[in-house]
C-alpha positions as a printed Julia matrix, in Angstrom:
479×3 Matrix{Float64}:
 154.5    76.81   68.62
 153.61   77.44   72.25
 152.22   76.21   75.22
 149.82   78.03   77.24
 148.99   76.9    80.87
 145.33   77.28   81.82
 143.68   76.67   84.86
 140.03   75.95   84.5
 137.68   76.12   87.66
 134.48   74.23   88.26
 132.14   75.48   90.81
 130.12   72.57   92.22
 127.01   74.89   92.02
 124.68   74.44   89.37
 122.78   77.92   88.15
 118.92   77.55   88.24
 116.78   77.68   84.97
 114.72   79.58   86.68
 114.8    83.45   86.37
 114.49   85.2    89.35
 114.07   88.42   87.75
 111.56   90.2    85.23
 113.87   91.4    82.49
 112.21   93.01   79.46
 113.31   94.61   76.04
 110.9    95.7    73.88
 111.13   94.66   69.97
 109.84   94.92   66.46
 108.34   92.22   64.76
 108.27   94.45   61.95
 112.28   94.89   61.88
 112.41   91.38   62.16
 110.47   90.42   58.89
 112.19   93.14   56.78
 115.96   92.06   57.91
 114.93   88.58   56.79
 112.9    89.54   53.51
 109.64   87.91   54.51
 105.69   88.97   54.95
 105.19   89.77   58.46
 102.79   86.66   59.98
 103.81   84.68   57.74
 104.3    80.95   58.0
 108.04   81.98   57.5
 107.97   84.97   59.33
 107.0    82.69   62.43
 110.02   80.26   61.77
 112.27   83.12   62.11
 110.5    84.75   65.07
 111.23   81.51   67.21
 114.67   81.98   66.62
 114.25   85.57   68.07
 112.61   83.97   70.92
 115.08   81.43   71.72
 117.7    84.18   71.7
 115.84   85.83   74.5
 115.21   82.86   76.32
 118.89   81.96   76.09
 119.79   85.3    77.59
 117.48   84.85   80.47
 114.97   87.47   79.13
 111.27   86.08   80.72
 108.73   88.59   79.58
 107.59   89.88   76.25
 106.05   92.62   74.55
 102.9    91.56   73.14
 100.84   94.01   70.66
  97.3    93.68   71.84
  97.1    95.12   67.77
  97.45   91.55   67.01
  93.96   90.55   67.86
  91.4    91.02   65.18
  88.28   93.31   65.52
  85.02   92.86   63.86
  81.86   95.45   64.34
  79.08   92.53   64.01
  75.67   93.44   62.01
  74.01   93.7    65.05
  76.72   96.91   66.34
  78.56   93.97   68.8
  82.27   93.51   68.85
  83.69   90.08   68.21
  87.5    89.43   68.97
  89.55   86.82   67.39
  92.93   85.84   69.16
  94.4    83.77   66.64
  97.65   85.53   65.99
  97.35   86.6    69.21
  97.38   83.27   70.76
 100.08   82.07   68.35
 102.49   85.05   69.24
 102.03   84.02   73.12
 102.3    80.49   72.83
 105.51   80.69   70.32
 107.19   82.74   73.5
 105.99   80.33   75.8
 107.4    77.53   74.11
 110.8    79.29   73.81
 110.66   79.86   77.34
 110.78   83.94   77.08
 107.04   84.44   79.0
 106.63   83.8    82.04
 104.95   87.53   82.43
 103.24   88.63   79.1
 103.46   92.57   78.39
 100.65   94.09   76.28
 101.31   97.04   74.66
 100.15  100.78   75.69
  96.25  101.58   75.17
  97.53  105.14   75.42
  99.66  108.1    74.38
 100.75  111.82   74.89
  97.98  114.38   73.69
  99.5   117.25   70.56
 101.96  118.55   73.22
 103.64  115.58   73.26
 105.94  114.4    76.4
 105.74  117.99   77.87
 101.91  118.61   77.64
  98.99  118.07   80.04
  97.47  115.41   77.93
  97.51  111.38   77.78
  95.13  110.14   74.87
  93.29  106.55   75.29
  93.74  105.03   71.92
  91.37  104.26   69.21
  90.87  100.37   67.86
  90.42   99.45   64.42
  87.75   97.44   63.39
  86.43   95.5    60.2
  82.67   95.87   59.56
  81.31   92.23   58.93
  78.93   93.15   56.27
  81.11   95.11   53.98
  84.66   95.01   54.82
  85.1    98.61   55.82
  87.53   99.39   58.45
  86.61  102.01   60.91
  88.12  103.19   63.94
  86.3   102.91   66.96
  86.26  105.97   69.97
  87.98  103.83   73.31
  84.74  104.49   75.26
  83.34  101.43   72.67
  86.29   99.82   71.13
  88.82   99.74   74.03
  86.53   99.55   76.64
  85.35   96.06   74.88
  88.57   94.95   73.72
  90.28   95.06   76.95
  86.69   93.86   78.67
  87.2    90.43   76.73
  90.62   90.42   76.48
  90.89   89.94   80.35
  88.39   87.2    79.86
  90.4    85.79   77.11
  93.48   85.74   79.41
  91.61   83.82   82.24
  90.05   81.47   79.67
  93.97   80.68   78.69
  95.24   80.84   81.88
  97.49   84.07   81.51
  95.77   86.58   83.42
  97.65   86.0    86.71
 101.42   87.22   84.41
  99.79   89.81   82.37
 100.52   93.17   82.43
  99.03   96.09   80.42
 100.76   99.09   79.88
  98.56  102.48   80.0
 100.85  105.19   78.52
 104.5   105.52   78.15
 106.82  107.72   80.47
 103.6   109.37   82.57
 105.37  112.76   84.7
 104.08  116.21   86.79
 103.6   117.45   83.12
 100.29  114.89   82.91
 100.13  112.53   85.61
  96.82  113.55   86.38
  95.5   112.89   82.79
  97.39  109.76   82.96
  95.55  108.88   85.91
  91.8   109.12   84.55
  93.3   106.77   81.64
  94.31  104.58   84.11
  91.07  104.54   86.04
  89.34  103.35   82.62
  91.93  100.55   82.15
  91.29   99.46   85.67
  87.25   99.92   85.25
  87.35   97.76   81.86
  89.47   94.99   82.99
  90.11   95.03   86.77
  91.93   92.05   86.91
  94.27   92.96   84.82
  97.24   94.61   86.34
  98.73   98.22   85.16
 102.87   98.48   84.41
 103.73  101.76   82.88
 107.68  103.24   82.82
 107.33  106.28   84.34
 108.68  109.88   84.88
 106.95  110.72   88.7
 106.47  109.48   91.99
 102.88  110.07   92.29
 101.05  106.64   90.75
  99.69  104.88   94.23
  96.04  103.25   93.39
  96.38  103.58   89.76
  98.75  101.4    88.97
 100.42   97.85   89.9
 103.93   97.87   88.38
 105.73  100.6    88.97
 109.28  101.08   86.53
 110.95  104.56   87.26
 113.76  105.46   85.5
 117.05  104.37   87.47
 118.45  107.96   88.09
 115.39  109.35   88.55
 114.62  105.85   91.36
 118.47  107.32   92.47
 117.7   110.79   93.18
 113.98  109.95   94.36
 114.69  107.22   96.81
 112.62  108.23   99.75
 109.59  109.45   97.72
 109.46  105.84   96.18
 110.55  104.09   99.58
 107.37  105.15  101.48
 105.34  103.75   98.42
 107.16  100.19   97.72
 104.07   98.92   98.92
 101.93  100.21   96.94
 103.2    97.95   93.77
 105.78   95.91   92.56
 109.01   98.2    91.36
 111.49   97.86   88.73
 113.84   99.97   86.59
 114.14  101.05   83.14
 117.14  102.65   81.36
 116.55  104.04   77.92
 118.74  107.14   76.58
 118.61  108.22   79.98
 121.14  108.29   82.36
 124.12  109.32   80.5
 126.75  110.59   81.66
 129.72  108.6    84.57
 127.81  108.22   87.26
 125.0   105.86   86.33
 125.44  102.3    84.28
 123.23  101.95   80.83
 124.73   99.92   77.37
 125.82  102.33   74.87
 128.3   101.16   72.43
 130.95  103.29   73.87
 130.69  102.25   77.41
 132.62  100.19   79.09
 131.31   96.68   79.47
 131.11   96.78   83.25
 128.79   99.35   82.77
 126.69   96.85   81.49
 127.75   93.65   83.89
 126.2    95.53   86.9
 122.89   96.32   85.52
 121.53   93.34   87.32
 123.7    93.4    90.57
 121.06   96.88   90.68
 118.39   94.64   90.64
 119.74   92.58   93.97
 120.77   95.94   95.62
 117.79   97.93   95.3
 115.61   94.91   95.87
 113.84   95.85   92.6
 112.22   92.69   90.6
 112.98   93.99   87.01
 113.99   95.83   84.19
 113.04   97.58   81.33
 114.71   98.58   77.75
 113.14   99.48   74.89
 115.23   98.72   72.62
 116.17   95.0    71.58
 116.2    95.54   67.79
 115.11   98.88   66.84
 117.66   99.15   64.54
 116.92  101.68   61.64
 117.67  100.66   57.81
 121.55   99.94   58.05
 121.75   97.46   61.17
 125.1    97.02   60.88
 125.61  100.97   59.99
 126.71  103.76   61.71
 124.25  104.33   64.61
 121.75  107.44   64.27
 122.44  110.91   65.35
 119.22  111.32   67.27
 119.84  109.0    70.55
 123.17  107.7    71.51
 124.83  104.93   69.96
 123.62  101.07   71.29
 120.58  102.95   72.29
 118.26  101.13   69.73
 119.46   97.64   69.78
 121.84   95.12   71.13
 121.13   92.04   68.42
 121.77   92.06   65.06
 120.21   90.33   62.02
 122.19   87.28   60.73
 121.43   85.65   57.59
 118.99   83.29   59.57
 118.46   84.62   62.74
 119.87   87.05   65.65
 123.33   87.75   66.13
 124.71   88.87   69.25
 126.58   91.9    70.34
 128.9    91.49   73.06
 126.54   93.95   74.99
 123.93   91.34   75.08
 126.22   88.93   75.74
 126.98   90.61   79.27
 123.62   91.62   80.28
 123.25   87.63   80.22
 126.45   87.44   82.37
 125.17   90.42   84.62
 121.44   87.97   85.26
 123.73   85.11   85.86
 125.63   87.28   88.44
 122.24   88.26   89.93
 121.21   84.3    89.94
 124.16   83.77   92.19
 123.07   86.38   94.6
 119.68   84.95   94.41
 121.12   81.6    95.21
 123.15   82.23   97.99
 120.14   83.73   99.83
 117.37   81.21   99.14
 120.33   78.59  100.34
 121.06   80.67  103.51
 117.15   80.59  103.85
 117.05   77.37  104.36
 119.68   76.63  106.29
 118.22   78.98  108.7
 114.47   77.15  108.71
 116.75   73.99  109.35
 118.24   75.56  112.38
 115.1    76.61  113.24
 115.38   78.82  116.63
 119.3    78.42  117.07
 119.04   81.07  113.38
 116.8    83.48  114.41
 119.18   86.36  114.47
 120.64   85.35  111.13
 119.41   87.51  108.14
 119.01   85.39  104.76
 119.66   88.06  102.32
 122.62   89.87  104.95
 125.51   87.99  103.08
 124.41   88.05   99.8
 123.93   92.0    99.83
 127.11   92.23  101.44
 128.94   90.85   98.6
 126.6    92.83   96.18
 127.51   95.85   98.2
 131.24   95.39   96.87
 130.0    96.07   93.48
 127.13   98.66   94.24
 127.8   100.47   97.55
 125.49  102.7    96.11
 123.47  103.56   93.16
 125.43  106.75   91.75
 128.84  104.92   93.36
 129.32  101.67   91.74
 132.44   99.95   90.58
 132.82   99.95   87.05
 135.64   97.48   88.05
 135.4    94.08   85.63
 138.18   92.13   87.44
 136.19   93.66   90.93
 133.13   92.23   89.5
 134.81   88.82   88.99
 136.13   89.01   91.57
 133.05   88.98   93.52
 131.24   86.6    91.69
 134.02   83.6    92.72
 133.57   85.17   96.5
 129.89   84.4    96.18
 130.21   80.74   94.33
 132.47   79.93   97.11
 130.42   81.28   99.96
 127.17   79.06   98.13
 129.48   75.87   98.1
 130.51   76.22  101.6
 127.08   75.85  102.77
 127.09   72.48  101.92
 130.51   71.48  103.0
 131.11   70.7   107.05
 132.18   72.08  109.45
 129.07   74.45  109.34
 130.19   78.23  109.89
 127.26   81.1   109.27
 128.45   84.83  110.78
 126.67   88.22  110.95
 128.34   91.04  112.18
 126.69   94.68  113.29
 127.22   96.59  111.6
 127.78   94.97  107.73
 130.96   94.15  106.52
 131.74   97.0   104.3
 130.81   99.69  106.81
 132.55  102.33  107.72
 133.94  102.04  111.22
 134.86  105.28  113.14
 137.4   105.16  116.33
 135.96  106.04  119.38
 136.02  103.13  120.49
 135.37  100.73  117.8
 132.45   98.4   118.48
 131.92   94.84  116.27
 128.81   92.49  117.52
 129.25   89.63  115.8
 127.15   86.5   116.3
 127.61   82.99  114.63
 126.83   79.02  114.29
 128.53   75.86  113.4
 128.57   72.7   114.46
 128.29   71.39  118.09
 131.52   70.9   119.65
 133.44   72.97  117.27
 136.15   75.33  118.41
 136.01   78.72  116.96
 138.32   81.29  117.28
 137.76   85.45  116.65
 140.56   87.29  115.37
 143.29   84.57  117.25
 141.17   84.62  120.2
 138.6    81.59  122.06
 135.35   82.38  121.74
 132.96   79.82  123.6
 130.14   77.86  121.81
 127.27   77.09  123.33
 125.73   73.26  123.39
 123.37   73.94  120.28
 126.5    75.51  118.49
 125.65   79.19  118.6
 128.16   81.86  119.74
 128.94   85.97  119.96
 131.14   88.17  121.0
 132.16   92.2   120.58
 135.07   92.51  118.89
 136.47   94.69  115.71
 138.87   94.79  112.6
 142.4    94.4   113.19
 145.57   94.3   110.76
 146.47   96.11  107.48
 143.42   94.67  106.25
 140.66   96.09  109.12
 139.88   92.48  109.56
 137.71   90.11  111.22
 138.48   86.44  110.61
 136.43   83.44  112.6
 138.01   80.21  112.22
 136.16   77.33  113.24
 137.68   73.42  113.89
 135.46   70.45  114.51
 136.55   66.98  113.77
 139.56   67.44  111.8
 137.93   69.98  109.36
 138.31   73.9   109.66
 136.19   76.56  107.74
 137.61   80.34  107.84
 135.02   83.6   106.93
 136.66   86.77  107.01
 135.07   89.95  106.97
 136.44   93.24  106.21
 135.65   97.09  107.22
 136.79  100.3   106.27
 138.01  102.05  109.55
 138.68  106.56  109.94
 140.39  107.85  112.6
């Protein structure tokens, strides 16, 4: 028998419940009832389904995928449509309760045309209907059964106060191919229910006026930077991964990646300033779960939960992407707290940058999109240097820096130039690099100075009644 030493930390920072981030995975219901042997919508079909939810919840997942299928239909003897929510309602409010909505996704009202992703086409959908009189179902052309559904269903939304976090999708993965198909869907979504606003995952850059969420593919948001730059206001943007981006350049969650490709999915998010992410697949899995994954995407592609005997069970995969929202959380934290310290401050802070430090940490982990560090004990790493940077706000003597240009940059001789302006407390002593630097009565100070040492260095020390704080801040330096 032996011993083993451990040292367990405890940061005094307590995570938020709230999610700062739209994370979304799109699932079957379907899969659901069949792994657990009972009737879809039934009473102990929902049981289970709450379980489902809980597991999202748990993993910080906030919006779900709701099948706008699940309302009900009925061509009235008069030719009127009448809509009943009822399992609609119920699938909301189950997700609500588990804490896994706070947007609400209805599915797409659209799809590709015969020629599939390739072709010129996007196709509105068609909505099923019962006939009151006789039971019949019939399927209704969208130009009378969409253009009603969607009609009342924004109503229904405002009447339930949900309009304001739903999003309707139009059709999937829109591109060159048939963006301009996709587009005259689009303008019938937005003519039948203007309220309501438009998120689609798409293959193109050109989607300004026609719709309100934008979620490009990551490689594709990679390579197309500056074409989706000079329209970030013309939406709110996310990301999606799917089968796509493969390769060692670019993160996704297959089963024979490395974890860390996984961790930093969400340190993406806090980079690109994106507000969140899609996957479609939660629990796709085909009829052997547990099986050896299909031939026809790669493997992990379809699902990262698995069905236990009475509810989900959790890869490791999953597992991380919670870690990787908990990293992003941090980043979150450290910003809004920096915030705030700065409206304290008031006009002493108005040089300071809220989000600088926090994206200079991130910026260890993603210097760039196609050049991150699939480094776990990096990624650690980091994550302590940012619970101890949110701690030390709160603990005296006050010391805030920013430095031009970031720390990170590269730095090239000729001469080497640092600016580098701070604030602590009134009366404290600061020193730059070993040397005085004088602080002014309301506890401001600057100076030019640059890295020095093995390290390319810059480390401000500051004193003030018996209590010193260091920050440190590190370059890269060419000759």
């Amino acid at each position: 028998r032996k011993a083993v030493p451990i040292e367990l930390r405890v940061d005094p920072t307590v995570l938020p419940g709230e999610r700062h981030v739209f994370v979304t995975n799109w699932f079957s219901a379907a899969n659901i009832a069949k792994a657990h042997g009972v009737k879809l919508w039934s009473e102990e079909f929902w049981t289970i389904l709450e379980r489902y939810a809980r597991n999202m919840a748990a993993h910080r997942q906030n919006v779900v995928l709701v099948p706008w299928t699940l309302i009900e239909v009925t061509v009235e003897p008069e030719g009127r449509l009448s809509f009943d929510y009822t399992r609609f309602d119920h699938f909301v409010e189950l997700f609500e309760r588990a804490g896994a909505a706070d947007r609400i996704e209805l599915g797409h009202v659209g799809h590709f045309g015969p020629q599939g992703w390739g072709g010129s086409q996007i196709v509105l959908r068609g909505v099923t209907a019962t006939e009151r009189g006789n039971g019949q179902r019939v399927t209704l052309e969208p130009e009378r059964g969409l253009a009603a559904l969607l009609a009342d269903l924004q109503r229904h939304l405002a009447q339930r106060g949900w309009l304001e976090k739903a999003m309707v999708h139009v059709a999937d993965e829109p591109s060159i191919h048939n963006v301009e198909s996709w587009r005259e869907a689009s303008a019938a979504v937005g003519r039948w229910a203007p309220k309501l606003r438009r998120i689609d995952a798409i293959e193109g850059t050109d989607f300004s006026g026609a719709l309100e969420v934008w979620v490009p593919k990551l490689s594709h948001f990679d390579r197309w930077r500056d074409a989706y730059q000079a329209r970030r206001t013309d939406g709110e943007f996310w990301y999606y991964i799917c089968c796509h981006p493969y390769g060692n350049v670019y993160p996704n969650r297959f089963l024979d990646y490395p974890t860390a490709c996984v961790r930093v999915l969400h340190w993406i998010n806090f980079a690109a300033d994106l507000k969140g992410y899609l996957h479609w697949g939660w629990n796709h899995w085909r009829d052997q779960p547990f099986g050896t994954p299909t031939d026809r995407l790669p493997p992990g592609d379809t699902h990262v939960v698995y069905p236990g005997s009475k509810g989900p069970l959790n890869s490791i995969r999953w597992e991380i992407q919670r870690e990787s929202l908990e990293d992003f959380e941090y980043l979150h934290l450290l910003a809004t707290r920096t915030a705030a310290v700065k409206k304290r401050l008031g006009k002493t802070a108005d040089w300071l940058d809220p989000r600088r430090r926090a994206m200079e940490l991130c910026r260890r982990v993603v210097p760039a999109i196609a050049a991150i560090r699939f480094d776990s004990a990096a990624i650690m790493a980091t994550r302590a240097a940012i619970a101890d940077e949110i701690a030390a706000l709160d603990e005296p003597p006050l010391l805030i820096v920013q430095t031009e240009p970031p720390e990170g940059s590269t730095l090239v001789e000729g001469p080497i130039l640092v600016e580098l302006r701070g604030v602590t407390e009134p009366g404290a002593a600061v020193k730059v690099n070993g040397r005085t630097v004088t602080v002014r009565s309301d506890g401001t100070f600057s100076c030019g100075t640059r890295p020095t040492g093995d390290g390319n260095e810059i480390r401000i020390e500051a004193e003030h009644q018996g209590r010193e704080k260091v920050a440190v801040r590190r370059f890269r330096v060419r000759s």
